[in-house]
VEXDREN-2710 file (C-alpha; in Angstrom, 1 decimal):
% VEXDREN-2710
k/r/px/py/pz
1/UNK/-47.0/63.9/-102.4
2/UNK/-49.8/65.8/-104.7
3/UNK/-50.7/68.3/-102.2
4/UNK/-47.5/69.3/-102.9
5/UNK/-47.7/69.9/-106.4
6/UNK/-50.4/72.3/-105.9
7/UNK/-49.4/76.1/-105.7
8/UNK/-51.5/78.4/-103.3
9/UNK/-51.8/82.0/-103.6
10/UNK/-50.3/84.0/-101.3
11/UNK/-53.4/84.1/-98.9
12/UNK/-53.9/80.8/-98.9
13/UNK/-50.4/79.9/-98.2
14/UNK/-50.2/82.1/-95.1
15/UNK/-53.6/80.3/-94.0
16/UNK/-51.7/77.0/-94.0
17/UNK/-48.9/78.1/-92.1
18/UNK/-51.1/79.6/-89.3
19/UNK/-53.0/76.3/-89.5
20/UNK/-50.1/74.2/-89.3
21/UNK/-48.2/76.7/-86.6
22/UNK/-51.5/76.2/-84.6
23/UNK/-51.8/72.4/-85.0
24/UNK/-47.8/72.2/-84.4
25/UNK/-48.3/74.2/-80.8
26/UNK/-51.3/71.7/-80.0
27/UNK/-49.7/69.0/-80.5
28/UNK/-46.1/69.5/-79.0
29/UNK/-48.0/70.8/-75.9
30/UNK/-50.3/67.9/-75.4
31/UNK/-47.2/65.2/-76.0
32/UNK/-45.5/67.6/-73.3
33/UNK/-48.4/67.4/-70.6
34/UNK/-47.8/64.1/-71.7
35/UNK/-44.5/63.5/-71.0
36/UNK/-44.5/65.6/-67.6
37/UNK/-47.6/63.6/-66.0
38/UNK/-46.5/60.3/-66.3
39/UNK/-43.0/57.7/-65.4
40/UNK/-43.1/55.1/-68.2
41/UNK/-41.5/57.4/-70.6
42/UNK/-41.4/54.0/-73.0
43/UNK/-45.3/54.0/-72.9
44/UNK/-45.9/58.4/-73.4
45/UNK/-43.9/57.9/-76.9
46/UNK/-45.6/55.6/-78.0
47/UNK/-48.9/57.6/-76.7
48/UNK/-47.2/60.5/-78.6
49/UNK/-46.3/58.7/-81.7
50/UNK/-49.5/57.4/-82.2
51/UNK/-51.2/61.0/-81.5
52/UNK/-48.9/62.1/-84.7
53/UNK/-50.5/58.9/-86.7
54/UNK/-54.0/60.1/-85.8
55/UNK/-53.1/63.7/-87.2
56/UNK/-52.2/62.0/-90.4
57/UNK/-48.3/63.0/-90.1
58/UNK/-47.0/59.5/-90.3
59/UNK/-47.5/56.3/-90.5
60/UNK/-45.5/54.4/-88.8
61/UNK/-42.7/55.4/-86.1
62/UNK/-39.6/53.8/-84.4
63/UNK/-37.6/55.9/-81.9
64/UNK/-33.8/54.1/-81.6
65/UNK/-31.4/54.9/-78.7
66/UNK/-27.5/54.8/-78.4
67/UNK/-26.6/51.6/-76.8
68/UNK/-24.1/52.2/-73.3
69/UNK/-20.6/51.4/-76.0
70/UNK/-22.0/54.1/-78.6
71/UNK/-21.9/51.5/-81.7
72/UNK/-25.5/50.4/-82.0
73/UNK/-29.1/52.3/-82.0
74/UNK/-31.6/50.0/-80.5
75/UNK/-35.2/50.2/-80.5
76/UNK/-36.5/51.7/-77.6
77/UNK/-39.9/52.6/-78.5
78/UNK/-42.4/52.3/-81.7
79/UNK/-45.7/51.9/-83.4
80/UNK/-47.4/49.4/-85.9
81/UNK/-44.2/47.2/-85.6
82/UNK/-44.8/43.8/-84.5
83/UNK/-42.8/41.7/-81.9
84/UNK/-40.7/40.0/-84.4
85/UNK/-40.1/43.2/-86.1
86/UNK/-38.9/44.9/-82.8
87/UNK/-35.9/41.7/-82.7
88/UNK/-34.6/43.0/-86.0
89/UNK/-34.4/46.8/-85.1
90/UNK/-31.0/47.5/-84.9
91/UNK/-28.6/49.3/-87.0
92/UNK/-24.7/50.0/-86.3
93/UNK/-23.4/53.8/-86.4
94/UNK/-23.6/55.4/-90.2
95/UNK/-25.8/52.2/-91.2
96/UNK/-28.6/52.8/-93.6
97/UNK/-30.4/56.0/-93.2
98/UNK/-31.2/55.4/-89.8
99/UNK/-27.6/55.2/-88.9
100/UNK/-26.6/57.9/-91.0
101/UNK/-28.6/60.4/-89.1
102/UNK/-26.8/59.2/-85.9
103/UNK/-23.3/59.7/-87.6
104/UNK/-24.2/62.8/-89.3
105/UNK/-26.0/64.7/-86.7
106/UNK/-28.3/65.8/-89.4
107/UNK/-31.8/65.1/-90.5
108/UNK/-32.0/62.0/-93.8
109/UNK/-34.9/62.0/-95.6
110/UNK/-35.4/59.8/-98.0
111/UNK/-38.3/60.6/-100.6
112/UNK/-38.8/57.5/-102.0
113/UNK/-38.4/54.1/-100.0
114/UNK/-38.5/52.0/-102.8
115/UNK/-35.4/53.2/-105.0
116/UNK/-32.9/54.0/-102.5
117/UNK/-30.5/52.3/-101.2
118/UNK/-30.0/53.7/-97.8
119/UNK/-33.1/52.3/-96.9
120/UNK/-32.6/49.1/-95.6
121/UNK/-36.1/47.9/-94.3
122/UNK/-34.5/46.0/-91.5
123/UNK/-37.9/45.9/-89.5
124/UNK/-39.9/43.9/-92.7
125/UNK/-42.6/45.1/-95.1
126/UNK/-44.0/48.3/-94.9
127/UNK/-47.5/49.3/-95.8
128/UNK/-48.0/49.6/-99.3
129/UNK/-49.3/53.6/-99.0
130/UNK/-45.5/54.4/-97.2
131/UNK/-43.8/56.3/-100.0
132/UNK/-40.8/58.4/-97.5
133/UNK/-38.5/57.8/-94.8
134/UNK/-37.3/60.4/-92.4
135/UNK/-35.0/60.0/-89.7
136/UNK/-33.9/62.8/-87.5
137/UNK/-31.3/62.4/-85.0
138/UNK/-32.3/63.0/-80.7
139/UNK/-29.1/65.7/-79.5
140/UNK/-29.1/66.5/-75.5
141/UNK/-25.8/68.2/-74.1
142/UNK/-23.8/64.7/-74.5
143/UNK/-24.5/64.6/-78.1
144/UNK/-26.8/62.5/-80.3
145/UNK/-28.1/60.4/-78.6
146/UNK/-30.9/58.2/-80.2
147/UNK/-32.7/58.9/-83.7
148/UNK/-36.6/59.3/-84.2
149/UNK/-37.8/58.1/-87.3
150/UNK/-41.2/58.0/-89.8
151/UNK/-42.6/56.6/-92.7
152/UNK/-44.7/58.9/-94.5
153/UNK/-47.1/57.9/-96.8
154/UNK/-49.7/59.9/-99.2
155/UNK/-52.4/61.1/-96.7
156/UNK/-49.9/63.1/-94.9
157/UNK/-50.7/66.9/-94.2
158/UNK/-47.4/68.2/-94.1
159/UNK/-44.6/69.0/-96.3
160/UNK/-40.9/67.3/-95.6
161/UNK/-39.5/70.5/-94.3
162/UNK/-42.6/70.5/-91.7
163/UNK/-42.3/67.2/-90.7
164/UNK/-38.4/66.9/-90.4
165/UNK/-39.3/70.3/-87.7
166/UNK/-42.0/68.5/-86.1
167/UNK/-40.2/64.9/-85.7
168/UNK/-37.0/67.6/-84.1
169/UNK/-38.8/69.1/-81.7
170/UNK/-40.9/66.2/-80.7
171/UNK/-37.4/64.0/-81.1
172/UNK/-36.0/66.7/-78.0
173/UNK/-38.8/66.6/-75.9
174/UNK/-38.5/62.6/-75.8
175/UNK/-34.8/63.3/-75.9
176/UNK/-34.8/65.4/-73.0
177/UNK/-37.1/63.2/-70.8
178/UNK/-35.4/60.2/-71.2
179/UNK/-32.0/61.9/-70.3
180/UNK/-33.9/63.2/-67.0
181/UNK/-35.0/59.8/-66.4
182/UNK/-32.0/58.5/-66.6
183/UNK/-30.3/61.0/-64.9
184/UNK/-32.7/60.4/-61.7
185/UNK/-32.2/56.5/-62.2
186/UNK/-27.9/57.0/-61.7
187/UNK/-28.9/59.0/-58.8
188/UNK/-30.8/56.4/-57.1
189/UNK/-28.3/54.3/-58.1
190/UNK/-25.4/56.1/-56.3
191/UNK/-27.9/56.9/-53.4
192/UNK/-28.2/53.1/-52.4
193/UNK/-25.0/52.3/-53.0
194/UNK/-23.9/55.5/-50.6
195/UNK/-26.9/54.1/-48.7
196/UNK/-24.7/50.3/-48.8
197/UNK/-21.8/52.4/-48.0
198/UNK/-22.6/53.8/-44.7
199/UNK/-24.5/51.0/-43.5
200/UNK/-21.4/49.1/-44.4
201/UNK/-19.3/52.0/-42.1
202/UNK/-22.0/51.5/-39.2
203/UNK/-21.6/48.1/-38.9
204/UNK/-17.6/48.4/-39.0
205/UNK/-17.6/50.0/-36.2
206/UNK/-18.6/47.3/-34.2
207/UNK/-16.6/44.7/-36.6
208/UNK/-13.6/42.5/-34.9
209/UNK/-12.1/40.7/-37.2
210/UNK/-15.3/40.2/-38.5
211/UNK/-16.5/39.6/-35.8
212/UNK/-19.7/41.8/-34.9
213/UNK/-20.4/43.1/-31.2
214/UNK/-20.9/45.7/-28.5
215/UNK/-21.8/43.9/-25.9
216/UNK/-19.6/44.2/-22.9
217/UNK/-18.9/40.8/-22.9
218/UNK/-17.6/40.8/-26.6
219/UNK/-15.5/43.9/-25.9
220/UNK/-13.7/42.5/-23.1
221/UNK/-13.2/39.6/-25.7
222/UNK/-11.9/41.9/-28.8
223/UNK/-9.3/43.2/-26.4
224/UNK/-8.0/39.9/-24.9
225/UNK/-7.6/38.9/-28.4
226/UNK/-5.9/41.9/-29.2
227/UNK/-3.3/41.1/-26.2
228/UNK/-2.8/37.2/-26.5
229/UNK/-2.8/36.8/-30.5
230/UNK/0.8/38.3/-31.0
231/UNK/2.3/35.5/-28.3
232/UNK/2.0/31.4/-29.5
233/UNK/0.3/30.9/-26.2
234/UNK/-2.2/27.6/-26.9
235/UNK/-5.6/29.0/-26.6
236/UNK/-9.0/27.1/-25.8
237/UNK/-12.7/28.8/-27.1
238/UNK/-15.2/27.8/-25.3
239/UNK/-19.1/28.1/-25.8
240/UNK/-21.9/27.0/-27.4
241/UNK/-22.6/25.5/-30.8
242/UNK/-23.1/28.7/-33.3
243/UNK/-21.4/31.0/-31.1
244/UNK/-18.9/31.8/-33.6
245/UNK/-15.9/29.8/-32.1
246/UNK/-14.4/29.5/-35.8
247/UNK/-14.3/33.2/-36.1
248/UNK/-12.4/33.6/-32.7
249/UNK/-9.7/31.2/-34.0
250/UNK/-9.4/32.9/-37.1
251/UNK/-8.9/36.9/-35.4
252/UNK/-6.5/34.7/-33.1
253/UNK/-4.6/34.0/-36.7
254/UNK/-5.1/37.2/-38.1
255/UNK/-3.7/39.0/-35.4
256/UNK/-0.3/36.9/-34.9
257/UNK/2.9/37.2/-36.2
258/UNK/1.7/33.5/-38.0
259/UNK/-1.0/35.3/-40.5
260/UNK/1.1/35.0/-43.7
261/UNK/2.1/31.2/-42.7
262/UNK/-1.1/28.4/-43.2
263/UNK/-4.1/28.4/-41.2
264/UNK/-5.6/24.9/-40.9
265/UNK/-8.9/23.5/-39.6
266/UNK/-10.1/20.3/-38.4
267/UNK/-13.0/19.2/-37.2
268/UNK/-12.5/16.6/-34.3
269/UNK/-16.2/15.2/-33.9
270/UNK/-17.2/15.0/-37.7
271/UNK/-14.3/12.1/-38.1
272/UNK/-14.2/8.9/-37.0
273/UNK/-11.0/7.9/-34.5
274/UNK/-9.3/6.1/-37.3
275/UNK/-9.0/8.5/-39.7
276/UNK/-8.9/11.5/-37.5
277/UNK/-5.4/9.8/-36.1
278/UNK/-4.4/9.7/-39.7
279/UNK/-5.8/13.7/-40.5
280/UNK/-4.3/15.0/-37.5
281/UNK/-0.6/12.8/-38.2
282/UNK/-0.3/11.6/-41.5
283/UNK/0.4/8.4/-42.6
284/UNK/2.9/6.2/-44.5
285/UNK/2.1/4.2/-47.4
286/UNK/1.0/0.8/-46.5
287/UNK/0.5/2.0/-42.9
288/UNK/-3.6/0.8/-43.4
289/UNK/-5.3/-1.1/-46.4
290/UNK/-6.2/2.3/-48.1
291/UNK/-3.1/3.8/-47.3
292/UNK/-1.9/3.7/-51.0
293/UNK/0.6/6.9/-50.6
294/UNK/2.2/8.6/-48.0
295/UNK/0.4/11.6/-46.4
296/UNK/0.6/14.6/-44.6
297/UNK/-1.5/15.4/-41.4
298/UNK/-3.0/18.6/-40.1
299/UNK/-0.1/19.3/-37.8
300/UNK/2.7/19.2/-40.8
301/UNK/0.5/20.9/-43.3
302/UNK/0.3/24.1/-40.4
303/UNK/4.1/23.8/-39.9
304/UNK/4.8/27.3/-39.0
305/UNK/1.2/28.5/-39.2
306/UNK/-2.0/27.7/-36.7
307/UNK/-3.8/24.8/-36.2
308/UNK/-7.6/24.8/-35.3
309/UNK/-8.6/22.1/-33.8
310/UNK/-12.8/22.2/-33.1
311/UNK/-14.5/19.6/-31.3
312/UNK/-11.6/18.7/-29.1
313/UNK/-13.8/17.3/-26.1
314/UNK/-14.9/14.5/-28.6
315/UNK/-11.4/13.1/-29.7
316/UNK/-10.7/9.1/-27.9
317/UNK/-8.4/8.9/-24.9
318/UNK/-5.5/7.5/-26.8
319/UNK/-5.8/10.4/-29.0
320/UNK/-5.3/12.7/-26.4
321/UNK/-1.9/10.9/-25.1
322/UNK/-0.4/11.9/-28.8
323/UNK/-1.9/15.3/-28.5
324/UNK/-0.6/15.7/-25.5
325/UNK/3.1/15.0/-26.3
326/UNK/2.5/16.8/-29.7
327/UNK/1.7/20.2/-27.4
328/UNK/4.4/19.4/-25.0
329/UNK/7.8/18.1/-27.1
330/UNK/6.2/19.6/-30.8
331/UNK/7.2/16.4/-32.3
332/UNK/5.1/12.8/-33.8
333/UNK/5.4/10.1/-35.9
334/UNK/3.0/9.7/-38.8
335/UNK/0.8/6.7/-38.2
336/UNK/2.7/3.4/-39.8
337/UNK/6.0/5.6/-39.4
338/UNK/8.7/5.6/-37.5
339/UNK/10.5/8.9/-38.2
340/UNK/10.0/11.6/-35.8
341/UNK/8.8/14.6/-37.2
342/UNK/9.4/18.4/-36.0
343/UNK/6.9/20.5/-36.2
344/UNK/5.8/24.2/-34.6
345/UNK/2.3/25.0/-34.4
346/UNK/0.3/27.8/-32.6
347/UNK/-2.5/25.4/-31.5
348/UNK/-6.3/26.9/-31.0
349/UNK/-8.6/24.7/-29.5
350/UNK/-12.3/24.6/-29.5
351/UNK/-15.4/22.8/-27.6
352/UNK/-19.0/23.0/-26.6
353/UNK/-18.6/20.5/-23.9
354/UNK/-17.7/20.7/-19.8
355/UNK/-14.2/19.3/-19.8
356/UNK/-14.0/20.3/-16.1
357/UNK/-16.8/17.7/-15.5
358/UNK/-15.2/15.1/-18.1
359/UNK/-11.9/15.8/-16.2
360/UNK/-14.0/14.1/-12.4
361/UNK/-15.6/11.5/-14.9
362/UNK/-12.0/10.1/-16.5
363/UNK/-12.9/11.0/-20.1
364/UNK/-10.6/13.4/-20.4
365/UNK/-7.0/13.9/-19.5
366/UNK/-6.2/16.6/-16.9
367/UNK/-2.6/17.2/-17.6
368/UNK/-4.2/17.6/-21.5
369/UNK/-6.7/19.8/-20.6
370/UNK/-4.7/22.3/-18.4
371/UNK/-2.4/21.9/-21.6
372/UNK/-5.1/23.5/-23.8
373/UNK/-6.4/25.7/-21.0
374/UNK/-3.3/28.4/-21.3
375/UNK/-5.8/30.9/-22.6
376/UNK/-8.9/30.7/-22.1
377/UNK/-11.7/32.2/-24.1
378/UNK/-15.4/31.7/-22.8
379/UNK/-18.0/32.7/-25.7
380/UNK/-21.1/34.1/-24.5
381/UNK/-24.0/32.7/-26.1
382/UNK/-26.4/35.2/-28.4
383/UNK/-29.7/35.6/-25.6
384/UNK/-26.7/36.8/-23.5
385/UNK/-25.2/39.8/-26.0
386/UNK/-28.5/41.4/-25.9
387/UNK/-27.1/44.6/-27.3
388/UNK/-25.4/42.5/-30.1
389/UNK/-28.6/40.6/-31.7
390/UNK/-30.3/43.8/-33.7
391/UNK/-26.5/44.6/-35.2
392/UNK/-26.7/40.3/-36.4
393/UNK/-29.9/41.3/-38.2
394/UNK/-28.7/43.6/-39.6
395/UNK/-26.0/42.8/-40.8
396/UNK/-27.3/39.5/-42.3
397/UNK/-30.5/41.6/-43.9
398/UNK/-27.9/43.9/-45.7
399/UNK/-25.7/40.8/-46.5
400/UNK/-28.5/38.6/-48.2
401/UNK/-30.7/41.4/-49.7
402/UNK/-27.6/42.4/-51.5
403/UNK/-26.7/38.8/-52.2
404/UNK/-29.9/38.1/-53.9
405/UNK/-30.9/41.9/-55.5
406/UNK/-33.6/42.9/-52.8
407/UNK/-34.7/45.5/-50.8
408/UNK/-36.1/45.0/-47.7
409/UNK/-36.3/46.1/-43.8
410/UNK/-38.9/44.8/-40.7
411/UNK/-42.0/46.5/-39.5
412/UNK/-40.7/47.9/-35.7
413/UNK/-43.1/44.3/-34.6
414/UNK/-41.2/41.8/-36.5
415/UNK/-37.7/43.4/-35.2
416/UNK/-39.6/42.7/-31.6
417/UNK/-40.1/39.3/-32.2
418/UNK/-36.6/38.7/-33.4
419/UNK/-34.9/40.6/-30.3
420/UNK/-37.2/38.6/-28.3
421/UNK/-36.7/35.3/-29.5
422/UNK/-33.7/33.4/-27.7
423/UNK/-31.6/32.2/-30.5
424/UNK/-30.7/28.7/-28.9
425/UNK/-28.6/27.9/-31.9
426/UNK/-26.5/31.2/-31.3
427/UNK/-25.3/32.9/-34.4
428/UNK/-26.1/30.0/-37.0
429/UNK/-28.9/30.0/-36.0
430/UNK/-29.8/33.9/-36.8
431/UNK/-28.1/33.8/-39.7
432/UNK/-29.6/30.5/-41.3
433/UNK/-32.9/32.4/-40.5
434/UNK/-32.0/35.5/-42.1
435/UNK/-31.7/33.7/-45.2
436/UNK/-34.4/32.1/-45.5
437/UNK/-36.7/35.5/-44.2
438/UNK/-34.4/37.2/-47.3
439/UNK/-35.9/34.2/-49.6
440/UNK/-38.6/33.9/-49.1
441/UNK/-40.3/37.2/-47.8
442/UNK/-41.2/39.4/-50.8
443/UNK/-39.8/42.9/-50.9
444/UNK/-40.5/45.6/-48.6
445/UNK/-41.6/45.8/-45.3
446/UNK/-41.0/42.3/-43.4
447/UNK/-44.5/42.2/-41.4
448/UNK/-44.8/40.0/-37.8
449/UNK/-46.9/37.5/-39.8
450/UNK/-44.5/36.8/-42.6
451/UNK/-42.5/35.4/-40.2
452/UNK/-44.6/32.7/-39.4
453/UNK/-43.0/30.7/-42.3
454/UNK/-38.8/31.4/-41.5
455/UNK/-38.4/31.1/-37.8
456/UNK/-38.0/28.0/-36.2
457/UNK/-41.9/27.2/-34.4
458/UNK/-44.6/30.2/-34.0
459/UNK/-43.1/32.7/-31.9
460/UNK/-45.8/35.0/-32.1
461/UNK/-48.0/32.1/-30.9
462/UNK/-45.7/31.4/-27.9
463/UNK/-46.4/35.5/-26.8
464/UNK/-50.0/35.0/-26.8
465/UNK/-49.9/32.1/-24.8
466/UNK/-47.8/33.7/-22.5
467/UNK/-50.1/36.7/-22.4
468/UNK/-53.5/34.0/-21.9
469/UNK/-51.4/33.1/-19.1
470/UNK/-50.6/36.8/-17.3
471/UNK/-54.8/37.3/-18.1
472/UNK/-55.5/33.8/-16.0
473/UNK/-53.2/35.1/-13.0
474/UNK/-54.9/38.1/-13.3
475/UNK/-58.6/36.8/-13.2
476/UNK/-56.9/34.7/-10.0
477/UNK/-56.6/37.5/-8.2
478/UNK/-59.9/38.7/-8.4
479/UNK/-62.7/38.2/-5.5
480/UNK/-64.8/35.0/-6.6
481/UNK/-67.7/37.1/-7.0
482/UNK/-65.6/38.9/-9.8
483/UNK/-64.2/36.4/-11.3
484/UNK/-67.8/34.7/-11.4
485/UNK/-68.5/38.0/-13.7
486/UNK/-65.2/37.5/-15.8
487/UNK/-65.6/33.9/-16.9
488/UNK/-66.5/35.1/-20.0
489/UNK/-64.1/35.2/-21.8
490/UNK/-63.3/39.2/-22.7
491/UNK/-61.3/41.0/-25.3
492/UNK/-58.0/43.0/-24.5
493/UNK/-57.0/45.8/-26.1
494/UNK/-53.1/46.1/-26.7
495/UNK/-52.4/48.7/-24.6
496/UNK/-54.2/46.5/-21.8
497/UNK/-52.2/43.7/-22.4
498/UNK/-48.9/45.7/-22.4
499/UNK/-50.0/47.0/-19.2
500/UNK/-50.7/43.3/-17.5
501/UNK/-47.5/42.6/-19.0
502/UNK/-45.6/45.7/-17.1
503/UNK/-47.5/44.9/-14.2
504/UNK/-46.5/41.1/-13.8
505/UNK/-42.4/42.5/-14.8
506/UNK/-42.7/45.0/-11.5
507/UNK/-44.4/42.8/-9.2
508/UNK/-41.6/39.9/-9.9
509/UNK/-39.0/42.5/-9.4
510/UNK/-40.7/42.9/-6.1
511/UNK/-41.3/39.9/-5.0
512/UNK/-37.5/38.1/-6.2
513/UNK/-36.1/42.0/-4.4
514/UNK/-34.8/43.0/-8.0
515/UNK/-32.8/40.2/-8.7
516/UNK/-33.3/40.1/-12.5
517/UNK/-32.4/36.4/-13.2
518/UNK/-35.0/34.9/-10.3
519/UNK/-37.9/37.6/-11.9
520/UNK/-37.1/35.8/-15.1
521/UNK/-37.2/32.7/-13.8
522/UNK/-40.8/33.2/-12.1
523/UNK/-41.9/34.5/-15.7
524/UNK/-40.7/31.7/-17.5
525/UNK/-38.6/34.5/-19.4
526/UNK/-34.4/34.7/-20.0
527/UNK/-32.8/37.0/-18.4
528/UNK/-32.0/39.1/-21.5
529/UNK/-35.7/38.9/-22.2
530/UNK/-36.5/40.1/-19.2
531/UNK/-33.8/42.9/-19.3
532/UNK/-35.3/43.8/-22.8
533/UNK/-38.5/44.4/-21.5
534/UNK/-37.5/46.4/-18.4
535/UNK/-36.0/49.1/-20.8
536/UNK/-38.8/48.8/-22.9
537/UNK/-41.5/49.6/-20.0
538/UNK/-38.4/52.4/-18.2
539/UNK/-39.3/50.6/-15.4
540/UNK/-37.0/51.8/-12.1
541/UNK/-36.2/49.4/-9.4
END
């Protein structure tokens, strides 16, 4: 550089080094102010970098981090490089001057670009003006960490030794504020997942099996379990569809001395009687016109295990003659076989249907129904496990948002209309509608009007019908001459219509002498809606 070339006296030498000290100490502060006031650290170096260009100390600037295995620096941020410039900016450890500063821990200048070797040019063609390369390496406590680099061309103001300080010093301020940043960002990483961790805890608590409750009615439940799963008693779930009936025969497994030996499922209503013979038996070869090889059935594929047999209201009375004798001398014939076959199976039936009434009617066998009836395990459905529904949500919200990388939680409304709503598919039901809130609700707070779009008609709707409804019984009541001067129609506030709604709770408690289920009943509400609401309003009766 000429400027170099030139030799000052010794007043005017002194003058440039207060001039540069002062323009240094400008500088480093206002990249610092910088770097403190803002949290896209990518975008403040390049702010920075290009505040160096305007003060004519480089030209062009490239700041290249250690990648997470320590063998490559990659571009993090830069100036006057273009996007296909950015792809080629990489350079292994002790590679070209670049990766030499890395290795070496010290500062590489290279005077001359265009006669040296360690100057690879990986990036593309420089400016014509560039003339010098410096690259000086980013340390924090760990080590080096990155390397800050500069081309230098002939209008700059500085001497090598100046710039290799400056490019130092600014190197450790970005150097330093990248660390912290990603310092805070492991932090928040290992706060959500301690976060995940608890809420994982909180919702063990109340796991059976995995099984979630705390109702009463699922305790009593867990603890029958606990006492009839050791013993091969045959055991019949009962309850709704979606109730979880699947879940209870699995615990039932889980908990017997069977658990290392098969588990095997089978789904009565979903095959037709022909082939559901053939599942639940096997067959020979030749025994029907596809019947090319001989087959096991259900009952010798759990041979020493459990079989779960769902849907067993819906198998054909000639089935249930074989099932019968199956349960009673533990031995069958394959169908198109003659060979009797042995077999010992813990048996756990499952149905959603009113044997005791297909019993009276003939469609089902008695002496095969008390035969399944040993233990008998009555699901309650979900509007009746009031205590257990907010847990559900919860614990499909924390399933699925981790499933699909999202964070999310409802507005205290929306959780209101999902403890109000009466879940007549059960369990499925809540958590098929989980899912889709979880897809397609954007992050953050879940507002009462997103829902609108996941649950299965307008709930909301439904609520203010109902509370039209409480206003019309209201303005009933009224003397005519009243009502006359109310038949326009006239805007509640909330607190007014919580109020009618408190008021219309008590007086059907009156009236029905606090029997909860006939209050409901005159509200056109479920009794766990109604016993929701009553410890929502702390009303005493």
């Amino acid at each position: 550089m000429s400027k170099k070339n030139h030799i000052p006296d010794d007043e005017q030498c002194q003058s440039c080094a207060l001039k540069f000290a002062y323009d240094e100490i400008s500088i480093l502060y206002e990249i610092a102010v910088m770097l403190t006031n803002t949290t896209d650290t990518k975008e403040c170096i390049e702010k920075s970098m290009l505040l160096l260009k305007r003060k004519s100390y480089l030209e062009r600037c490239t700041l290249f981090l250690l990648n997470d295995e320590g063998e490559y620096l990659e571009l993090f941020a830069s100036i006057n490089i273009t996007p296909a410039q950015q792809k080629m900016a990489r350079y292994k450890i002790g590679e070209g001057a670049t990766g030499l500063a890395a290795k070496s821990a010290e500062p590489i200048v290279i005077e001359n670009i265009h006669n040296n070797i360690n100057y690879l040019n990986k990036i593309g063609t420089v400016n014509t003006k560039s003339i010098s390369y410096v690259a000086t390496p980013i340390i924090q406590d760990s080590g080096v960490i990155g390397v800050l680099s500069a081309n230098i061309d002939e209008s700059s103001v500085i001497n090598f030794d100046n710039i290799v300080h400056m490019l130092t010093i600014v190197g450790s301020l970005f150097g330093g504020n990248i660390s912290m940043q990603q310092r805070f960002a492991k932090e928040k990483e290992s706060l959500v997942e301690l976060k995940t961790y608890y809420k994982d805890q909180a919702l063990s608590e109340y796991k059976f099996e995995n099984i979630i409750g705390k109702s009463s009615k699922m305790k009593l439940i867990f603890n029958m379990l606990e006492t009839v799963s050791p013993s091969d008693a045959t055991i019949l779930v009962r309850g709704e569809t979606g109730t979880g009936k699947e879940l209870i025969a699995t615990a039932v497994h889980n908990l017997s001395r069977r658990k290392n030996a098969p588990f095997i499922k089978l789904n009565c209503a979903a095959i037709s009687e022909t082939l559901l013979e053939s599942e639940l038996f096997g067959h020979e070869k030749g025994a029907f016109t596809d019947a090319k090889e001989s087959r096991k059935g259900r009952f010798e594929l759990a041979d020493g295990g459990t079989l779960f047999l769902d849907e067993i209201g819906d198998i054909t009375p000639s089935l249930q003659v074989k099932l019968l004798r199956i349960l009673q001398e533990q031995e069958f014939e394959r169908v198109g076989g003659t060979k009797t076959i042995k077999t010992n199976v813990r048996l756990v039936a499952a149905t959603n249907r009113n044997l005791e009434k297909m019993v009276k009617s003939g469609e089902f066998r008695e002496d095969l129904f008390y035969r399944l009836n040993v233990i008998p395990i009555n699901l309650p459905p979900l509007r009746e496990r009031y205590e257990d529904v907010k847990l559900l949500i919860e614990h499909y919200l924390h399933s699925f948002t981790k499933e699909h990388k999202k964070e999310m939680f409802f507005s205290k409304q929306a959780l209101e209309i999902l403890l109000d709503y009466p879940w007549p598919g059960n369990i499925r039901e809540l958590q098929n509608t989980m899912e889709r809130i979880v897809l397609i609700c954007p992050n953050g707070v879940i507002n009462p009007e997103m829902l609108n779009h996941v649950m299965p008609f307008n709930y909301q709707k439904l609520h203010m019908n109902m509370d039209s409804e409480k206003t019309e019984v209201q303005k009933e009541s009224l003397p005519a001459q009243n009502r006359e001067e109310n038949a326009v129609p006239q805007t509640f506030t909330k607190n007014r219509i919580l109020e009618i709604e408190k008021e219309s709770i008590i007086k059907a408690l009156v009236d029905n002498r606090g029997i909860k289920t006939k209050a409901a009943a005159q509200l056109g509400m479920s009794t766990r809606q109604i016993t929701y609401k009553i410890k929502k309003y702390n009303i005493e009766f």
